[in-house]
N, C-alpha and C positions, 0 to 999 in steps of 0.2 A: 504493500500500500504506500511504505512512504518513500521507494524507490520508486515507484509510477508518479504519484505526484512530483518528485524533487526533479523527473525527467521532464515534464508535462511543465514546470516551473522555467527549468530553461531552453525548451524547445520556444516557448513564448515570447521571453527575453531578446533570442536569437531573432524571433519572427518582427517582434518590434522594432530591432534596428535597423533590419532589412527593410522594412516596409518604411519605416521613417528616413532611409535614406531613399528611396522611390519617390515618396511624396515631394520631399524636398528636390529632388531634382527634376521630376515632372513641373511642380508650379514654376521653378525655375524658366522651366522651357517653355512656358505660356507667357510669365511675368518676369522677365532680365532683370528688373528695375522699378522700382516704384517712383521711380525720379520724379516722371510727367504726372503722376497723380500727387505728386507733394506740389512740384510747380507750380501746375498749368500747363496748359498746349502752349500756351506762349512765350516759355522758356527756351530759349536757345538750346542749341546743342553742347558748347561752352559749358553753359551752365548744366545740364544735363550730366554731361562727362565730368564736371565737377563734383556732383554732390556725387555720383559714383564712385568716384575716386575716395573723396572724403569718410562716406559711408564701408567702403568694404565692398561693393559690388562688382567691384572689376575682377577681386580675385578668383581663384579657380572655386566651382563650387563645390567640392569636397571639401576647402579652407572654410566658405561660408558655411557649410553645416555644422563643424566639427565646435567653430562657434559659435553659433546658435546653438545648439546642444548644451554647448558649457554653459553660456548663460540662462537656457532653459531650466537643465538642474537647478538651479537657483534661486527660482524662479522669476524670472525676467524672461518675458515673451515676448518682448516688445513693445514698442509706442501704434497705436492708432492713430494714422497719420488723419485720419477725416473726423472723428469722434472726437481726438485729443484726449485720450487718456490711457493710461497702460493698459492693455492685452490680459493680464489676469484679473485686473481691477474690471475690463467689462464679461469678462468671464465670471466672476466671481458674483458680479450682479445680476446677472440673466438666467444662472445656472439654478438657482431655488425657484423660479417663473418653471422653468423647461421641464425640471424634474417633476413640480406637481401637475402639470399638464399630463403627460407622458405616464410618469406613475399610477394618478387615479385610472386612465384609461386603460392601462397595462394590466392591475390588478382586475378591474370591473372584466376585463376581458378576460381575462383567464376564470373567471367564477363562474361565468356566464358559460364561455366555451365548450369547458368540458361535458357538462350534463348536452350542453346540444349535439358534443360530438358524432353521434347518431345522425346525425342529419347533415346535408348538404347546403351549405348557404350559399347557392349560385348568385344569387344577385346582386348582396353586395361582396361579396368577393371579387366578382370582372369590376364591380363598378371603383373608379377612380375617388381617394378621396377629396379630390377639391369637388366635384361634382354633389358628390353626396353633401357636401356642408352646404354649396349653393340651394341643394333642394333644400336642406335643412332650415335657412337661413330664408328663402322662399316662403316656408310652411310655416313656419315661428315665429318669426318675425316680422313678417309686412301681412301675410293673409291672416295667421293669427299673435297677433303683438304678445306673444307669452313671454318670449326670453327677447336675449338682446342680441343686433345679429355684427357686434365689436366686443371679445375681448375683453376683459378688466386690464384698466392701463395702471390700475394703481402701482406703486412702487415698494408698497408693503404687501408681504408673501401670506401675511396672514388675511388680509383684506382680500387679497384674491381667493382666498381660499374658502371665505365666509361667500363670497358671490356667486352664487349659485346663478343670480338671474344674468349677469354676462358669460361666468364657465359651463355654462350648459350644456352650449350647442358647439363651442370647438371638442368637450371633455366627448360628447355622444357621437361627435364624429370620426372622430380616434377610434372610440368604443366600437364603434359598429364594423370599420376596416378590418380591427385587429380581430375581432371576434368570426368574421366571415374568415381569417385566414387559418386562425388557431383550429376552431371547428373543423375545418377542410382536413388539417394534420390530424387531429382525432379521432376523426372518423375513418379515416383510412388505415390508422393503427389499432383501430378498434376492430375492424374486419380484416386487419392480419392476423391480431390474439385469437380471435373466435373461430378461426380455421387453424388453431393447434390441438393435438393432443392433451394436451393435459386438459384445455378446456370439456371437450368431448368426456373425459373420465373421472371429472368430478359429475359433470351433470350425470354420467352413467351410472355414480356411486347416490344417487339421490340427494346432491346437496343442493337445498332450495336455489332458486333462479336469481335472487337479492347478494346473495352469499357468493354464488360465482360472478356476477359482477363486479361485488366489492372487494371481493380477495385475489381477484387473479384476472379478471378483464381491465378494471380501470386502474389500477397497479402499473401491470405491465401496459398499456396502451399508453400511460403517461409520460414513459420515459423519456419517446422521443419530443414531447413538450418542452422535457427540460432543458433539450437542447435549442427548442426555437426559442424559450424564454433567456435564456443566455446569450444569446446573438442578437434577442431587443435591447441588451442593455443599454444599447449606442441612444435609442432613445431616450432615455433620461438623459442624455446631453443634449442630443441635437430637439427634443421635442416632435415637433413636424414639421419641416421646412413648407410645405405645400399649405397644412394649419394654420400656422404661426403668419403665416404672407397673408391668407387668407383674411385671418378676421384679426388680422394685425396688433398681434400677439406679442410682446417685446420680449421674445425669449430668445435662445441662441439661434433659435434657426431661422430667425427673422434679422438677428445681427451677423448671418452669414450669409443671409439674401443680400441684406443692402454692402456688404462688404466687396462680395463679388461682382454687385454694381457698378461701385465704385473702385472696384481694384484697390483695397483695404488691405497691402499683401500680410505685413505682420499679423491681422485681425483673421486671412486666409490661411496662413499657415498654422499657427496656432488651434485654431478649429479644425484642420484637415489631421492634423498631430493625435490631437486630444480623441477626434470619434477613431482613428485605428488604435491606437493604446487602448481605448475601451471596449473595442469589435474583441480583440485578443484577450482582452483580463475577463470578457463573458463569458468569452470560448472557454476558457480553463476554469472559473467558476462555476460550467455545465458540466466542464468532464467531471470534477470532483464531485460533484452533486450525482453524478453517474454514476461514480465509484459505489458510495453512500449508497443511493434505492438499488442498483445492480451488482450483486459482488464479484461477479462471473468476470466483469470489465478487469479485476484487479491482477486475474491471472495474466490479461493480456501483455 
């Protein structure tokens, strides 16, 4: 057990630095330079090759990651050059908005999910969620004025959390996404358990229909949940980027719309950094959580 995890520990490690050397040098190759969005378009070239110069942009970009890395550890992510403030500083502000956006709907969905597992929720599983909110926001809000169709802008995490009448209808439309996708995996691991053996030979042995469900249908049909719930982790950081735009939502994934807008790079990289570090720390949070309900995984 504690040789699989201490492996699975740093297969992850290795996976983060690779993929954070990727990132970094993909946006590189989109974005050289944040020069002309600090400028202006009307900054010279002069000046352009200037503040590169000045800044560190000209060197090779292996030089520029290995210090950004340094000062990342430390944490210094940078300036926002359009916002004007540090990089962790609007991470650290938007980051309690995103998590309870993302979180209640995560949870509601996973309640909800399983018992539907049985079923197929075709419709809104193909359906997109910006779509779904618009109808939402359609039906709620203009035909019937129940909820509100923006968002709580407050800047207090507990005030948004108290407003029910503006988190309604972004929190229901997460919900409704997640729960057509979750179901979909349920169900289909539900009618791969009930075509095993063992299933067949408890019901053979006469143990009630409730009893096989609970001990060994919805057990094993969960497992593979735990792996798609570890891989939403990324949304409690990023929220919904399609969400959060929507009904303009000041979380991160609405401070990484307008970032990429505006070619925000420090604000782009930073954000691009943070959701693969957390794609990776879910992954390994689901395999352990594997380990735990499956013990069979620990011979592997």
């Amino acid at each position: 057990m504690l040789s699989y995890l201490l492996r699975r520990l740093i297969t992850s490690i290795i996976v983060i630095f690779f993929v954070s050397i990727g990132i970094f040098w993909l946006l590189h190759v989109v974005y050289p330079s944040p020069a002309r969005a600090v400028l202006g378009l009307r900054a010279t070239q002069f000046d352009v090759n200037t503040w590169n110069q000045q800044n560190g942009y000209n060197d090779p970009v292996i030089v520029q990651y290995f210090r950004y890395m340094g000062r990342a550890l430390t944490g210094n992510l940078g300036f926002s050059y359009t916002l004007n403030q540090p990089v962790l500083a609007l991470l650290k502000q938007r980051a309690p908005r995103s998590i309870w956006l993302s979180g209640i709907s995560l949870v509601l969905a996973i309640v909800i999910a399983i018992p539907l597992g049985v079923f197929q929720a075709f419709i809104t599983y193909s359906m997109p969620s910006f779509f779904l909110g618009l109808i939402l926001i359609q039906v709620f809000s203009f035909s019937l004025p129940i909820f509100g169709f923006e968002a709580s802008q407050s800047n207090n995490v507990f005030s948004i959390i108290g407003d029910w009448h503006d988190m309604t209808l972004p929190i229901a439309t997460l919900t409704l996404t997640s729960v057509a996708a979750y179901s979909r995996y349920m169900r289909s691991a539900s009618m791969d358990v009930l075509a095993q053996d063992y299933i067949k030979v408890a019901r053979a042995k006469g143990l009630p229909e409730r009893l096989v469900m609970i001990r060994h249908l919805v057990r094993n049909a969960s497992l593979p949940m735990v792996t798609l719930i570890g891989l939403s982790l990324p949304l409690l950081l990023a929220g919904n980027l399609i969400v959060e735009e929507l009904f303009n939502y000041n979380g991160l994934g609405l401070l990484f719309f307008n970032s990429l807008q505006k070619i925000d790079y420090p604000t782009l990289l930073a954000y691009t950094l943070a959701g693969a570090v957390l794609v990776v720390i879910g992954n390994l949070i689901a395999d352990i959580a594997l380990t735990v309900a499956d013990p069979r995984i620990r011979l592997a």
